[in-house]
C-alpha positions as CSV (number, residue, x, y, z in Angstrom):
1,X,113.1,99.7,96.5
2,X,114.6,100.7,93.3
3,X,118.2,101.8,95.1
4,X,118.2,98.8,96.7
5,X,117.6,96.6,93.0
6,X,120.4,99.0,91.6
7,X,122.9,98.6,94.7
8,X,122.6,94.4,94.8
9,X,123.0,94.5,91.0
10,X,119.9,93.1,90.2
11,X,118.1,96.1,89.0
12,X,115.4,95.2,85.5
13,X,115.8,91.4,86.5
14,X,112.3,89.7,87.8
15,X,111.9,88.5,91.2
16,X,111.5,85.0,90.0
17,X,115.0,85.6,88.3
18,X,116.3,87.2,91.1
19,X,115.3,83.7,93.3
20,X,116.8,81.6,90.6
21,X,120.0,83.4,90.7
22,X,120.6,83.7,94.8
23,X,119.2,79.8,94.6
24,X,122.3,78.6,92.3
25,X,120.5,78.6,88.8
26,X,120.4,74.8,88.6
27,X,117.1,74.3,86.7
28,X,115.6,71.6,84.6
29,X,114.3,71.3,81.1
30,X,111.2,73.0,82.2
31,X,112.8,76.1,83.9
32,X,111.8,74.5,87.3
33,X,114.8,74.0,89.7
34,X,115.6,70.9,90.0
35,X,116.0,69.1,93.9
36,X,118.8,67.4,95.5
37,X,119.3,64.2,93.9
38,X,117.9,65.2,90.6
39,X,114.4,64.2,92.2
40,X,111.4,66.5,90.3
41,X,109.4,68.3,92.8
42,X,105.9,67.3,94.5
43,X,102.6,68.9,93.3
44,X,102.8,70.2,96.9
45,X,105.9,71.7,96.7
46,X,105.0,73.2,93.4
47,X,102.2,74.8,94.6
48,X,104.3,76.6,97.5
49,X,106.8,77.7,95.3
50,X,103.7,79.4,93.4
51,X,103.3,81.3,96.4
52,X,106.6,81.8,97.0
53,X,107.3,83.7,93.9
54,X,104.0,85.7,93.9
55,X,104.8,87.1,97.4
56,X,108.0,87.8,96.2
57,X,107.0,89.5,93.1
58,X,105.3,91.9,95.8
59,X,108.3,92.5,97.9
60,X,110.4,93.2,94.4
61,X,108.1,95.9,93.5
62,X,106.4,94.4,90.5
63,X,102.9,94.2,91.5
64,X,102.7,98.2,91.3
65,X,100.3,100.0,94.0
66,X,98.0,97.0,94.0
67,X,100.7,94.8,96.0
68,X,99.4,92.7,98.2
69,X,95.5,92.7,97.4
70,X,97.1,91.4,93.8
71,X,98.1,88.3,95.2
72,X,96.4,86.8,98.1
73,X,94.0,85.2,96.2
74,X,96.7,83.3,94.1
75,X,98.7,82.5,97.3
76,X,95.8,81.3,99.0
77,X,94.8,78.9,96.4
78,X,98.5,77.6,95.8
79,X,98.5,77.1,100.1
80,X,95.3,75.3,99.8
81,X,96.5,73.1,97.1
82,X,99.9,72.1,99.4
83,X,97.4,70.8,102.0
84,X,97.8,74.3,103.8
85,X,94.4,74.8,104.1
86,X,94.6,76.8,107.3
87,X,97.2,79.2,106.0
88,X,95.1,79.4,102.7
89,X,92.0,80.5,105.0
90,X,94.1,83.0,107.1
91,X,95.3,84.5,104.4
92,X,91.6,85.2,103.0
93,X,90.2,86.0,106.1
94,X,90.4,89.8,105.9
95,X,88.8,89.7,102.7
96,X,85.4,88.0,104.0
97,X,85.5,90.6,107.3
């Protein structure tokens, strides 16, 4: 993981940074990227881009050894707040077996 931060140049940055970047930076006043048209983003969308960035933090390496099982309760909730209530409960389903 580290080799591959180093080798695409994006070694010490976050993932969320990382996103931002390979996304085209264009943000708004809050830090939140901002959607075609200028139009600020749905609570829904919010919520997925919460999820988003927390499985991504995972694949970048910064949840440490915990990884996944760091996370899947905060995606779960952000999928259930999208309206995603089926993906929130498949994504807790191997903690209630």
């Amino acid at each position: 993981m580290r080799e591959m931060q180093r080798l695409s140049g994006f070694a010490g940055r976050s993932a969320v940074d990382v996103r931002r970047t390979l996304d085209g930076g264009d943000i708004d006043a809050s830090g939140a990227p901002m959607e075609e048209g200028g139009q600020p983003p749905t609570k829904e969308e919010l919520a997925i881009r919460r999820a988003t960035a927390a499985m991504e933090a995972v694949s970048w390496g910064e949840c440490g050894d915990k990884g996944w099982a760091s996370v899947r309760e905060v995606v779960a909730e952000a999928y259930a707040e999208a309206g995603l209530q089926n993906l929130s409960e498949y994504v807790l389903a191997p903690l209630r077996q």
